[in-house]
N, C-alpha and C positions, 0 to 999 in steps of 0.2 A: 087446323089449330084445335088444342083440347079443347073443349066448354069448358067453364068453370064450374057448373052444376055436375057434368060428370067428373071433373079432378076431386070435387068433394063427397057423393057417391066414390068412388075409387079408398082415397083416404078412408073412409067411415067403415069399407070392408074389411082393409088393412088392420085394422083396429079392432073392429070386431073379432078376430080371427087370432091376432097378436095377443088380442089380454083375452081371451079364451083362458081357463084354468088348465086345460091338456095342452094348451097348445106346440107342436112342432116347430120350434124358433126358427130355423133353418129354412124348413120349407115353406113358412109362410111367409119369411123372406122373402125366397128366389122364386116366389112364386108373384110376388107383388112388387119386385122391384128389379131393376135393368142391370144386368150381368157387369156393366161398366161403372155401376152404384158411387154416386161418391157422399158420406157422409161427414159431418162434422160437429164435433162433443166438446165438454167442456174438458179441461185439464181434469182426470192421465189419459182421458180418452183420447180426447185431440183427433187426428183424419184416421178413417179409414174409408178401403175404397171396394169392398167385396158384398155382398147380402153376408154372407156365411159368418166370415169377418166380425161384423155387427149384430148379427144374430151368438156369437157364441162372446163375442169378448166386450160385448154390453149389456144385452138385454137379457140371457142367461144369468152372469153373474147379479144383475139387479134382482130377476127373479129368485134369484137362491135367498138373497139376502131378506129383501122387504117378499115376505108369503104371502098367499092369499092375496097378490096385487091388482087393485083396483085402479080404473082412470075417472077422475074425479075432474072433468074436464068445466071451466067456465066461458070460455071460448073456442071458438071456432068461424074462420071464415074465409074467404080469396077472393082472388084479381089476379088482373096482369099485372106485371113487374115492368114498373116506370125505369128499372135500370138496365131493361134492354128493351126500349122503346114499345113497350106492351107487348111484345112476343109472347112471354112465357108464361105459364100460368102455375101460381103458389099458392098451394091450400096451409091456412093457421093453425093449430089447436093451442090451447096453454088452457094449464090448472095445476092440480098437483097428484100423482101416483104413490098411493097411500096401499101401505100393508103393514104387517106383522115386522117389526125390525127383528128380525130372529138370528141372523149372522150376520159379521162384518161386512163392509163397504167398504170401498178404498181404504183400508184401513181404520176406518169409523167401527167405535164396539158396538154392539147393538145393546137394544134396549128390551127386547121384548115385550115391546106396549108397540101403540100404534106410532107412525111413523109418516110424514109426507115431505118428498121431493118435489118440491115447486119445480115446474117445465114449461118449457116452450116451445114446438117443434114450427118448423117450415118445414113445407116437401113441395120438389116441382115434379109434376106429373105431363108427361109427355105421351100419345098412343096408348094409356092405359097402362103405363107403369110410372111407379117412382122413380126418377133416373137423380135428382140428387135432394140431399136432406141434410137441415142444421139442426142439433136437437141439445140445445142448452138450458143448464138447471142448477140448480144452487147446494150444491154440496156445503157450503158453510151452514145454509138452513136444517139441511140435517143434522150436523154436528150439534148446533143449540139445542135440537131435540133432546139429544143424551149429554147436556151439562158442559159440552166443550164448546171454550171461546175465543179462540187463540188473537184477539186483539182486545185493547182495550174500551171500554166503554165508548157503543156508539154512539152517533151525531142523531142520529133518529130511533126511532120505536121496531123493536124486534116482534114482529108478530108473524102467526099462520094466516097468511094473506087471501081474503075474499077473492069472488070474482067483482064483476061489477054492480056497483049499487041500484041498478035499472032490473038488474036480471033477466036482459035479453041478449046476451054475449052468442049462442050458439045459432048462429045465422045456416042451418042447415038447409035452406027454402032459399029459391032465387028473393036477389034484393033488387029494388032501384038503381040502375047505374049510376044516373044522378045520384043520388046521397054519397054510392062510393067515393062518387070525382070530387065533390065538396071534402067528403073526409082527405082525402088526398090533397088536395089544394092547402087545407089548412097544415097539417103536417108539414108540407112544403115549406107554407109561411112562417113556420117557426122553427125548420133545420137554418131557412135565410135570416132570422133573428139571430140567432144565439148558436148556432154551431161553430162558429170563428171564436166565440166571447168579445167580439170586437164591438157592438154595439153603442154608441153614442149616450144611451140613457142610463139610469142610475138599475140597477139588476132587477127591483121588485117593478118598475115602470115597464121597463123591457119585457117580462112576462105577462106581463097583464097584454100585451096584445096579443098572445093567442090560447090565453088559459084561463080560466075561470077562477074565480077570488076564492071560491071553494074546494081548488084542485085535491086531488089523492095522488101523490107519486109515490109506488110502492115499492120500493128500491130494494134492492139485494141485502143478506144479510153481512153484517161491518157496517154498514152503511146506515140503512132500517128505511120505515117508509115514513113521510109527513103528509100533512095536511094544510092547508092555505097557502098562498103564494107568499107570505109575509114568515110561513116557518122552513116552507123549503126552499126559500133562498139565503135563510140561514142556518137549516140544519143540513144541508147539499148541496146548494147551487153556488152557492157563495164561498163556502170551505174546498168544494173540490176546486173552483177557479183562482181561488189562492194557491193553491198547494203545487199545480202544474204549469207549469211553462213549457213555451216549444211545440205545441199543438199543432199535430198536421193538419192536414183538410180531410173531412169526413170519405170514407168511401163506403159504401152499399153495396150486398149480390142481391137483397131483393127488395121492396118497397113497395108496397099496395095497401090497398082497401077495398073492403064491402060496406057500404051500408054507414052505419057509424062508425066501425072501427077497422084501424087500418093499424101500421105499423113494418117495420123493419129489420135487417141484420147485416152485418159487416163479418169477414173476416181478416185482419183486424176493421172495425169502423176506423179508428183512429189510434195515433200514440202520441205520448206525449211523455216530458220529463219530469221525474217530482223533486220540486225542487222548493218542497216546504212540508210540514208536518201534515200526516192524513192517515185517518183511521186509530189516531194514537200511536203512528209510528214514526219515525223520522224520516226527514229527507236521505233520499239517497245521492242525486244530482245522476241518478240512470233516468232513461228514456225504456216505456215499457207500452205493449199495446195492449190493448182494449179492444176486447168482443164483445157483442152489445148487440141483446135483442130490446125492443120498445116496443110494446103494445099498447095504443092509444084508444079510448073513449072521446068519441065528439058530442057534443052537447051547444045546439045552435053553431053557435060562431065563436065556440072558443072547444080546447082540448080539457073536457074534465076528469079524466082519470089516464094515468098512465103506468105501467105495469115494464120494471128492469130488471133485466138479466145480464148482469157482467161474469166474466169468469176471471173473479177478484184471485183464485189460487191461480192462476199462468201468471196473472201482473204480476203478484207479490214473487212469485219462483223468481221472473227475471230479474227480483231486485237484491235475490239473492236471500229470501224466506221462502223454504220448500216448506207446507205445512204438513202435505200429506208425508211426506219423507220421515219429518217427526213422529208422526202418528205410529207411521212404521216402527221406527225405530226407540220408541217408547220417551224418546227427548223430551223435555218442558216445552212447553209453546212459549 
């Protein structure tokens, strides 16, 4: 079985090598990752399953666009993945990839000032290759950079989001197993809280057992981020459980911790129907899914920070709002 110590050496190479300013996209690909690659992007990426594939029809185009791209990385960590009974091992990174907006993005104009795409990557590393990776990031965050908003005023605060307020996110150095499984455990205890919305208790009671009365939930841009359980269970927790009915049951491909911080992703986690007003828009009475990374901060015995990544452009497409389509085609939002 890999180490976890060498899947994150492994990563850290990758990395190095990839934001290189010459770097060879291709072959530092197929040089770091397994011939049967399977990757997965946010909407218009969506899967692909080649190195080459992903090295020319993502990370080229990102380079042409944002110059001079830097990784402005606030985390990084891994474990084994509780969703195949600790077999696998998953190295984290998330921050934001900051350069020069000098040409278009999926259709985004640029700006020519600076620029940052909030990310999140998983990669499972097997034998000393990447053999599969989720690597989702907030394209509407970009968009607000250069003045586009294509929904109506959010429910929470549109910011260029920190890392964490401790400033020990980059777990490069083996950790205590223990602390991991604690983080893990709590996570746990609060997917069994509120992942159904079926709880017993009134919403701000329900979170108070496994969140801190100070929480940070930094949520995607439409959305925005809050602060204390008393505003993000009414600027989020509370608006999004109104709005959907029909929620399936959560599903996970990975789930781990190191240390304090742990976190997960679905493809989809879940779906559900809107069947009430969200984001400033109306109900559709469609069922649409949700991909969904969460990055958590442990802080004793409760989760103090936590950091989402939806990929709010696939939701809204199935509801029948293509945003990027508009962009294209020069439409009103």
């Amino acid at each position: 079985m890999t180490s976890i110590q060498a899947a994150k050496d492994l990563v850290r190479s990758f990395y190095a090598e990839l934001d290189a300013p010459d770097a060879k996209l291709t072959a530092v690909m197929e040089r770091h990752c397994a011939a049967d690659y399977t990757w997965r992007g946010f909407h218009p990426f969506n899967e692909m399953t080649r190195p080459a594939e992903v090295a020319q029809g993502f990370w080229a185009p990102l380079r042409n666009s944002l110059t001079s791209l830097q990784r402005r990385e606030d985390i990084f960590f891994a474990g084994h993945n509780q969703m195949d009974d600790f077999n696998s091992v998953w190295v984290v990174s998330m921050g934001h990839l900051m350069g020069l907006f000098d040409q278009p993005f999926c259709h985004i104009p640029p700006s020519d000032k600076i620029a940052m795409l909030r990310y999140c990557e998983f990669n499972r590393v097997v034998e000393g290759q990447i053999v599969e990776t989720a690597m989702y990031f907030d394209l509407l965050h970009l968009m607000a950079q250069v003045g586009i908003v294509p929904f109506p005023k959010q429910t929470a605060a549109q910011l260029v989001q920190p890392g964490p307020m401790t400033h020990d996110g980059l777990l490069f150095t083996p950790q205590p197993e223990q602390t991991g499984k604690e983080t893990l455990d709590l996570i746990n205890r609060m997917i069994g809280d509120i992942g159904q919305w079926k709880g017993d208790l009134p919403l701000e009671e329900e979170l108070r057992q496994t969140w801190a009365e100070d929480m940070l939930w930094w949520g995607p841009t439409g959305i925005g981020a809050s602060f204390t359980i008393e505003r993000y269970a009414k600027q989020h927790s509370g608006p999004f459980r109104a709005a959907f009915t029909d929620r399936s049951k959560t599903a996970h491909i990975a789930r781990l911790a190191e240390g304090a911080y742990g976190g997960f992703f679905g493809w989809p986690n879940f779906s559900a129907r809107l069947s009430a007003d969200f984001m400033g828009m109306p109900a559709t009475g469609k069922v649409g899914e949700f991909r969904v990374i969460d990055i958590y901060r442990r802080a004793g015995d409760k989760l103090a920070e936590n950091w989402i990544f939806i990929d709010l452009l696939h939701f809204w497409k199935s509801q029948g709002l293509d945003i990027l389509a508009k962009l294209e085609t020069g439409e009103p939002l």
